[in-house]
C-alpha positions as CSV (number, residue, x, y, z in Angstrom):
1,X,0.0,0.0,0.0
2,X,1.7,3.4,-1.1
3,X,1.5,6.2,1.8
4,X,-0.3,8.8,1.1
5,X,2.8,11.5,1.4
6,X,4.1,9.2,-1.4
7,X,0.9,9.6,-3.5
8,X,1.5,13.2,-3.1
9,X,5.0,13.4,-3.9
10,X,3.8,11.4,-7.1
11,X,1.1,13.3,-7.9
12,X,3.7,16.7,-8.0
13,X,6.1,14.7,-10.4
14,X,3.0,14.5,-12.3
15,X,1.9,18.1,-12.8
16,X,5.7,18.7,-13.0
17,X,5.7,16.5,-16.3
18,X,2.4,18.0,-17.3
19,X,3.8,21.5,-17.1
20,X,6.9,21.2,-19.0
21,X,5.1,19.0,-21.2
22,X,6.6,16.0,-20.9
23,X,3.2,14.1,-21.6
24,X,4.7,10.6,-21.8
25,X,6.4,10.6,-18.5
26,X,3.4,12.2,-16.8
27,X,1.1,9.5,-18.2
28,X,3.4,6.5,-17.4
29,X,3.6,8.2,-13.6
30,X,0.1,8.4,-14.0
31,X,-0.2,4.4,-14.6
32,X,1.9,3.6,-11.8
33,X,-0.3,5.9,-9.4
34,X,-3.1,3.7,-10.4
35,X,-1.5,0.3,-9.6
36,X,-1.4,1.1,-5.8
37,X,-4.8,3.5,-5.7
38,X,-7.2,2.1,-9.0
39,X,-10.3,3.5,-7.2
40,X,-9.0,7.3,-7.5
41,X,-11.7,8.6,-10.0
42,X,-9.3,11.8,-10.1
43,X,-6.2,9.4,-11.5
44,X,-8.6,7.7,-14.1
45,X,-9.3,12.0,-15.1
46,X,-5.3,12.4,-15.5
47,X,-4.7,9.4,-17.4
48,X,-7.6,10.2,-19.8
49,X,-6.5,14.1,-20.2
50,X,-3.0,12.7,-20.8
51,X,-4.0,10.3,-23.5
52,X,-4.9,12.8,-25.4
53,X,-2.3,15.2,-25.3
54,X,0.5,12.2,-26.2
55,X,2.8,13.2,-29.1
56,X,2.8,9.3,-30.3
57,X,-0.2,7.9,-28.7
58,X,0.2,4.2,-27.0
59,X,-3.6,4.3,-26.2
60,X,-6.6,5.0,-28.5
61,X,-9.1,7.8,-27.7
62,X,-11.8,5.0,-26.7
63,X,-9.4,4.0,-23.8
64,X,-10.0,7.7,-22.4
65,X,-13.2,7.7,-23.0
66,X,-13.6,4.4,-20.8
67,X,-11.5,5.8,-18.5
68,X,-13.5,9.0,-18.1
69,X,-16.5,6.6,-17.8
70,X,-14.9,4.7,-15.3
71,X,-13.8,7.8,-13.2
72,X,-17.5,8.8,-13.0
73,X,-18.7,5.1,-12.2
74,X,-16.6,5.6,-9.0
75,X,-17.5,8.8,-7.7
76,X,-20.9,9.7,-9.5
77,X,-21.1,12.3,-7.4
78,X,-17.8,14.2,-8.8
79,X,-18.6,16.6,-10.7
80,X,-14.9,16.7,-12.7
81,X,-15.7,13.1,-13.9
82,X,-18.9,14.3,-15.4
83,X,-17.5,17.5,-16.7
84,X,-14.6,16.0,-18.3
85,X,-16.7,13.3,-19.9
86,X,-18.6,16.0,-21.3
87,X,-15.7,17.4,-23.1
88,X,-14.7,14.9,-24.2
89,X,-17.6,14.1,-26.0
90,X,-18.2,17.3,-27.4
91,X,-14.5,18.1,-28.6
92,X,-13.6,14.3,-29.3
93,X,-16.6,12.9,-30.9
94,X,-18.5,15.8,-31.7
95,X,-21.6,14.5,-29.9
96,X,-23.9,17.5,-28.2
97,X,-26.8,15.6,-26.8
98,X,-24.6,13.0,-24.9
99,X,-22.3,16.0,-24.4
100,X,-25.0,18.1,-22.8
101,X,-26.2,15.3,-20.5
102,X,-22.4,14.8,-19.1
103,X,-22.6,18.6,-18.5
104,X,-25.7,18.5,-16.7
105,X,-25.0,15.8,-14.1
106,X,-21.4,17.5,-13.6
107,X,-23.2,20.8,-13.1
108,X,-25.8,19.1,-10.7
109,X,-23.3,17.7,-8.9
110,X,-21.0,20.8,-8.4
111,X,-24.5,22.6,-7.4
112,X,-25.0,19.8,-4.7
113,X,-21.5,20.1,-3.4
114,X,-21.8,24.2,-3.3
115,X,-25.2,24.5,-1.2
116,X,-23.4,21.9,0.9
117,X,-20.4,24.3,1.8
118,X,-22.6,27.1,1.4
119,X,-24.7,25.7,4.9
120,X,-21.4,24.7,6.1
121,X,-20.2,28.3,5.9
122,X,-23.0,29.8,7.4
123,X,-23.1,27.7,10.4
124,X,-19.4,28.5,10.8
125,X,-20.0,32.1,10.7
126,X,-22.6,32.3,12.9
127,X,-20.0,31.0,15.6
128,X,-18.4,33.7,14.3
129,X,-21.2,36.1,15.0
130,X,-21.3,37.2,11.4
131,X,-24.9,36.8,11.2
132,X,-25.2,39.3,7.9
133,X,-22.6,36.7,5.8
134,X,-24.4,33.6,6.9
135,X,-27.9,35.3,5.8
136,X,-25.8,35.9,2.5
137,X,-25.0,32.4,2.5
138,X,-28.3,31.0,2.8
139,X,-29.8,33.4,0.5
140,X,-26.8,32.5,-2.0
141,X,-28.4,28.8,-0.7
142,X,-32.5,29.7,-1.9
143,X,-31.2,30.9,-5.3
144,X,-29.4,27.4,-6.0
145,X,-32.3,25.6,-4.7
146,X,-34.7,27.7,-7.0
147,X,-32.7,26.7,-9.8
148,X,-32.7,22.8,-9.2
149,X,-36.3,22.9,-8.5
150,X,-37.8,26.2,-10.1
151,X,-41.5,24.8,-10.1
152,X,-42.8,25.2,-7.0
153,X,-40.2,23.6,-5.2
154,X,-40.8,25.8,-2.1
155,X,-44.4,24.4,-1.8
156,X,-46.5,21.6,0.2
157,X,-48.4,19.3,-1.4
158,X,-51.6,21.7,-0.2
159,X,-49.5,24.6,-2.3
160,X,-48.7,26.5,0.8
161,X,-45.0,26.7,2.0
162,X,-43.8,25.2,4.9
163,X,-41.7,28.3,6.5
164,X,-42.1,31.9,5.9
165,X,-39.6,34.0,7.3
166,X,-38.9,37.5,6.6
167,X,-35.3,38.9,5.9
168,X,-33.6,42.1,7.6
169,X,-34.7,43.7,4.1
170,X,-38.1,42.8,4.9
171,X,-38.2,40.4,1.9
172,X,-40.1,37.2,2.5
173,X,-39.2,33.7,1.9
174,X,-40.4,30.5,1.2
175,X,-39.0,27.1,2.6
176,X,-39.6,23.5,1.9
177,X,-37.8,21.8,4.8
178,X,-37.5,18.5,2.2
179,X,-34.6,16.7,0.7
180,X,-31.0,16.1,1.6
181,X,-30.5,20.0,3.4
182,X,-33.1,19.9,5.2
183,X,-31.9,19.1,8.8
184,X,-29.1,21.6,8.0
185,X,-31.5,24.6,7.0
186,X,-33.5,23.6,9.9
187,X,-30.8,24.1,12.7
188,X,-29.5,27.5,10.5
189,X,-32.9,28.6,10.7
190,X,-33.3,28.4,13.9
191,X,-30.2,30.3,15.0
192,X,-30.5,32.9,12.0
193,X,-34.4,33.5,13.0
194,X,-35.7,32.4,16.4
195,X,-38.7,34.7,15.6
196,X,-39.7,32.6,11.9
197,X,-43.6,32.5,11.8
198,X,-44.9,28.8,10.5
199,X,-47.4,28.5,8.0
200,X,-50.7,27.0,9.5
């Protein structure tokens, strides 16, 4: 098992290569990286960029694409894998649709992993007693979660929404306390507005 100060030592050799161009070398580091850690979805995205930027190729463009395929089998919820898949198959194989539905999980997935930090940073803040960022926070939070779900998504089934809270603006909001956040908006609600009125 290769330690992990080794990986990174590796891993610098790599970019090293990759800067001065030295695309061959950074690949075959690349490949020996992935003997000791062949569940890295991030090595698998390395080897696949570096495929294609060999001089004399020793691997054919449909061994990156598997490789891209395979980086996003292991961590679906990456949104690089995605991304790069999506390049790949709009500058490789010229393919929009397929292309645009690479894009659209990557995007998805980068969305999922910024609301995450964005209720991260807001509870960290409020430690902080920077109440005013973590409201821009969770606002910055509302807008992404209006954009995944834009049709009603702050809405019970009976149409009415399940918080109403007003802002220091005086601006008031809407919140579905369902899915994946909701715990975490919960306990930032309650610290960011004790006073919140319920909907009936």
């Amino acid at each position: 098992m290769t330690s992990t100060r080794s990986f990174k030592q590796k891993l610098t050799k790599v970019f090293r290569h990759w800067k001065n161009e030295q695309h061959d070398l950074a690949l075959s580091e690349v490949e020996e990286l992935l003997k000791s850690w062949p569940g890295n979805a991030q090595l698998h995205i390395l080897w696949a960029s570096l495929v294609q930027l060999q001089e004399q190729p020793s691997h054919g463009l449909d061994e990156a694409k598997e490789a891209l395929q395979r980086a996003v089998a292991i961590d679906p919820n990456s949104p690089g894998a995605a991304i790069e898949l999506g390049h790949y198959l709009d500058s490789v194989e010229d393919n929009p649709r397929a292309a645009s539905k690479a894009f659209t999980e990557g995007i998805r997935s980068a969305r999922r992993l910024l609301m995450d930090g964005l209720l991260g940073q807001a509870r960290a803040l409020l430690q902080l007693g920077k109440r005013a960022d973590a409201l821009k926070c969770l606002m910055e939070w509302l807008y992404l979660a209006n954009i995944d779900n834009p049709s009603g998504g702050n809405k019970s089934a009976n149409g009415a929404p399940d918080i109403l809270l007003r802002d220091p603006t005086g601006q008031i909001l809407a919140i579905q306390l369902k899915g994946p956040f909701a715990v975490k908006i919960e306990e930032l609600l309650q610290q960011l507005f004790p006073e919140r009125i319920l909907s009936e």
